[in-house]
C-alpha positions in Angstrom: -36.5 9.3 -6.5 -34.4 7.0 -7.9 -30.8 7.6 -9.0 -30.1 8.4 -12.7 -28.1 6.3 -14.1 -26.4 6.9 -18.2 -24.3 3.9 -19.7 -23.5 5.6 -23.3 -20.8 6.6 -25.6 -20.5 9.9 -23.5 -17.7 8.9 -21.4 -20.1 8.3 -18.1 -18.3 5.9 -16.0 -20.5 2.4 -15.2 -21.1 1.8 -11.5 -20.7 5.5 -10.5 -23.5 7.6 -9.9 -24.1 10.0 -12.1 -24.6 12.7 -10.4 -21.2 12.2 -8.5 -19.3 12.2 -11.9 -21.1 15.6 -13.3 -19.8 17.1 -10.1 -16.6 16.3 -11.4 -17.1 17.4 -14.6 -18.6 20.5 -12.9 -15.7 20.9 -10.2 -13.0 20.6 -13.1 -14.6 24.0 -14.6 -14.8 26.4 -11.0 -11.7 27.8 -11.9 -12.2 29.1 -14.7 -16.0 30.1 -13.5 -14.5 32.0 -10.8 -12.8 34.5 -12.8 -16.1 35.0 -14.8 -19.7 36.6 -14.2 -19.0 37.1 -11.1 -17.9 33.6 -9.9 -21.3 32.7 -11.0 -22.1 28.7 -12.5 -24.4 28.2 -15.6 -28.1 27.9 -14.3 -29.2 24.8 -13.3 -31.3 24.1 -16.6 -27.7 24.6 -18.5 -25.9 22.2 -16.8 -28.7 19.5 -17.3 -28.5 20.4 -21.0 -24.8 20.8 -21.6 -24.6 17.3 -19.7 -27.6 15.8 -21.3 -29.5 14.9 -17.5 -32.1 15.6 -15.6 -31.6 18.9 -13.4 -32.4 16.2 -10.3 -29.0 15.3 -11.3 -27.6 18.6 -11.4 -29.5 19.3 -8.0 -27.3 16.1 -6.6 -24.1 17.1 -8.2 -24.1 20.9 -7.0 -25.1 20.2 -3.3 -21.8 17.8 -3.0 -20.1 20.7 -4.1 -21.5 23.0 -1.7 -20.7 20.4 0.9 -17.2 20.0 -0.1 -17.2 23.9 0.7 -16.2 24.6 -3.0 -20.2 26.4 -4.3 -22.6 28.5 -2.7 -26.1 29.2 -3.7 -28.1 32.1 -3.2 -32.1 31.8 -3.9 -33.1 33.7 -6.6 -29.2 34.5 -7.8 -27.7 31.3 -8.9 -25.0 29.1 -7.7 -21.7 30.6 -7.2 -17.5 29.8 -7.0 -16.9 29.6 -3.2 -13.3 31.7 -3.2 -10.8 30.3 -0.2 -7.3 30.0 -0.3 -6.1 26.8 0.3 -3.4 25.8 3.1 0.3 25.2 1.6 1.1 22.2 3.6 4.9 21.3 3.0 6.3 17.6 2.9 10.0 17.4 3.1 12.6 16.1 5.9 10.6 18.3 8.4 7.2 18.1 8.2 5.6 19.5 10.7 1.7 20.7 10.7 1.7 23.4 13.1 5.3 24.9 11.7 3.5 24.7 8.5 0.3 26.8 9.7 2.8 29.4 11.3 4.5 30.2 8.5 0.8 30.9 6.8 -0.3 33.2 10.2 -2.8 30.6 11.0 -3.2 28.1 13.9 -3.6 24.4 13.8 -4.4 21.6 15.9 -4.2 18.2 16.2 -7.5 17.1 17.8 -7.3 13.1 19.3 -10.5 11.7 18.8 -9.8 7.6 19.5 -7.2 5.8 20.0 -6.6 1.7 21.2 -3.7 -1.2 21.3 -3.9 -3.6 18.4 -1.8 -6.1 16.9 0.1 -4.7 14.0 -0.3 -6.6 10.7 2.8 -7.2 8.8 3.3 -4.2 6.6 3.0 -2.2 9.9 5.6 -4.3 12.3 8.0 -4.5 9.2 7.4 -0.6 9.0 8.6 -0.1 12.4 10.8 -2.5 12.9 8.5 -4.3 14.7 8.6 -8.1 15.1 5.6 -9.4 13.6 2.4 -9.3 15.5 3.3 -7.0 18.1 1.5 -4.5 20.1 1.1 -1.0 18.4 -0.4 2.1 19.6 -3.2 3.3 17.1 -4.5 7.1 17.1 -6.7 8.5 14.7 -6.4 12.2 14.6 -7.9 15.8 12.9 -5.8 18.4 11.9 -7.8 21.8 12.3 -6.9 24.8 11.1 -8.7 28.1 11.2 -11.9 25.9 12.4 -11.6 23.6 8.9 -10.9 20.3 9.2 -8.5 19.8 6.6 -6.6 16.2 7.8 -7.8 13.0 8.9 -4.7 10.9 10.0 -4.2 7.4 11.3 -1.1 6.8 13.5 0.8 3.4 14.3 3.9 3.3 17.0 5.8 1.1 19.0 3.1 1.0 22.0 6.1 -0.3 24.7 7.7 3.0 23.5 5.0 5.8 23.1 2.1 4.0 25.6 2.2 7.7 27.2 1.6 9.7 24.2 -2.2 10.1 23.8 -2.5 11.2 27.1 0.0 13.9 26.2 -1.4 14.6 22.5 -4.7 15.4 24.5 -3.4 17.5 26.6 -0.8 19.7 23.6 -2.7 19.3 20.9 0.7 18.4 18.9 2.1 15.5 17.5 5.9 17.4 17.9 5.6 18.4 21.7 3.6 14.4 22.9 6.8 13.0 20.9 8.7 15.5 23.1 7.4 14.7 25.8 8.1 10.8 25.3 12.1 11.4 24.9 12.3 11.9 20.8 13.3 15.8 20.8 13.6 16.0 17.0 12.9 13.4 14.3 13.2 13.5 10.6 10.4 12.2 7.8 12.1 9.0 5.9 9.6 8.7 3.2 6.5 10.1 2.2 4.2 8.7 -0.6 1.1 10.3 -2.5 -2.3 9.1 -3.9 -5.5 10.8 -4.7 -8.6 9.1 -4.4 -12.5 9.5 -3.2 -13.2 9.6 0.4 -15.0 6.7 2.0 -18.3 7.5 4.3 -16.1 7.7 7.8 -13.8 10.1 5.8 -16.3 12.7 4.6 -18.2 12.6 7.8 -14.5 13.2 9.9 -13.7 15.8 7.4 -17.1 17.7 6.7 -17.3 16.8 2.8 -19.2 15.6 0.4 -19.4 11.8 0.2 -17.2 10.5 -2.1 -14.9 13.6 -2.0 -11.5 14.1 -3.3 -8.5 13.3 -0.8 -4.5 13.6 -0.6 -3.8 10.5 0.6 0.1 10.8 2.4 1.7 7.3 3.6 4.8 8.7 5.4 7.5 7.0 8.1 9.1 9.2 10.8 12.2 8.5 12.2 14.2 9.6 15.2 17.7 11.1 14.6 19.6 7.4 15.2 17.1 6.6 11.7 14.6 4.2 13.9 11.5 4.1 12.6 8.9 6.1 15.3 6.1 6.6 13.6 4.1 5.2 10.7 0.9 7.7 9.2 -2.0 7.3 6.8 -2.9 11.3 6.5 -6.2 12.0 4.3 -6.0 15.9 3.4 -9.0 17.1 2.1 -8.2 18.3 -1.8 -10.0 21.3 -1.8 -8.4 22.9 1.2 -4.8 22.0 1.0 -2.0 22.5 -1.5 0.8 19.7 -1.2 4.3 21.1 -1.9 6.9 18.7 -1.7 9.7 20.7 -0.5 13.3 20.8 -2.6 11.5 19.5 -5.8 
């Protein structure tokens, strides 16, 4: 079937689908459709009217939403508010993901899943304090918790340095303890900045959602207690499952 498409006074945005921007519209509203009916959405035939689409549309919109992990529908009942508390995860001088699972009485992990040398580009070497074009280390990485992915993280460090450390992240499971285990004991987060913005295809699929889902994006520089730079991450949280809480705001 081919993808509706609405370019009107309505506020649709041109050259998104339009299915992806009612489950905006849709996902804006599950709070306050949680606390009512049951946690139970308007029928399908509702939506389609309160939006002025087809319920093919609707159809489209809800199962993103139900892959994102946010509905649930049951045949015959309706489509209802998936209630699941999201993971405080704490930014601050000492940001650390499994010290931050702790403190909720949950368990994370830092899964490796590819990692390779490459030649940094020029934001990353001036990052690290790198001259330019050299050697990096590269990991990309999921953060699990209670079986949910709920980060997707790329990694750059001085590969001279830290050429041991995926061997070690494989075998701990933690950033902390394979930067241990390379001679940095402790090491303190420099800088940490935030976006929001969709997922890309690789994205959704690392982290189970919806295409075109809603990140955290978190550009953040580590550094080791002299105040070199160590590290250098690009960590995708998945919206829906993790509350940022900038710590001492």
């Amino acid at each position: 079937m081919a993808e509706e498409t609405k370019i009107d006074g309505s506020g649709w945005r041109s050259g998104v689908a339009l299915w992806r921007q009612i489950a905006d519209r849709i996902r804006e509203d599950l709070a306050i459709w949680a606390t009512q009916d049951g946690g139970r959405l308007p029928s399908e035939a509702e939506l389609a009217a309160r939006f002025d689409v087809n319920r093919h549309t609707v159809r489209a919109a809800l199962a993103a939403l139900a892959r994102e992990g946010l509905v649930r529908s049951e045949r015959g009942r309706g489509t209802f508010v998936m209630r699941r508390p999201r993971i405080a995860y704490p930014i601050g001088r000492r940001t650390r993901f499994s010290t931050a699972l702790e403190a909720q009485n949950s368990s994370g992990r830092i899964h490796l899943l590819r990692h390779a040398l490459v030649v940094a580009d020029a934001v990353i070497a001036r990052t690290l304090a790198l001259p330019d074009a050299s050697e990096v280390l590269m990991l990309e990485t999921l953060g699990v918790a209670v079986e949910t992915p709920i980060s997707f993280a790329t990694h750059w460090l001085d590969a001279a340095r830290f050429a041991d450390l995926p061997a070690h992240l494989a075998r701990t499971e933690s950033i902390t303890a394979s930067l241990a285990a390379c001679g940095v004991q402790d090491y303190e987060r420099r800088s940490t900045v935030l976006e929001a913005r969709r997922a890309t295809a690789q994205e959704a699929a690392e982290l189970d959602i919806g295409d075109g889902g809603l990140l955290m994006v978190a550009r953040a520089i580590n550094v080791d207690l002299s105040g070199h730079p160590i590290q250098f991450s690009e960590t995708r949280f998945a919206a829906e499952r993790v509350e940022i809480v900038v710590d001492g705001a």
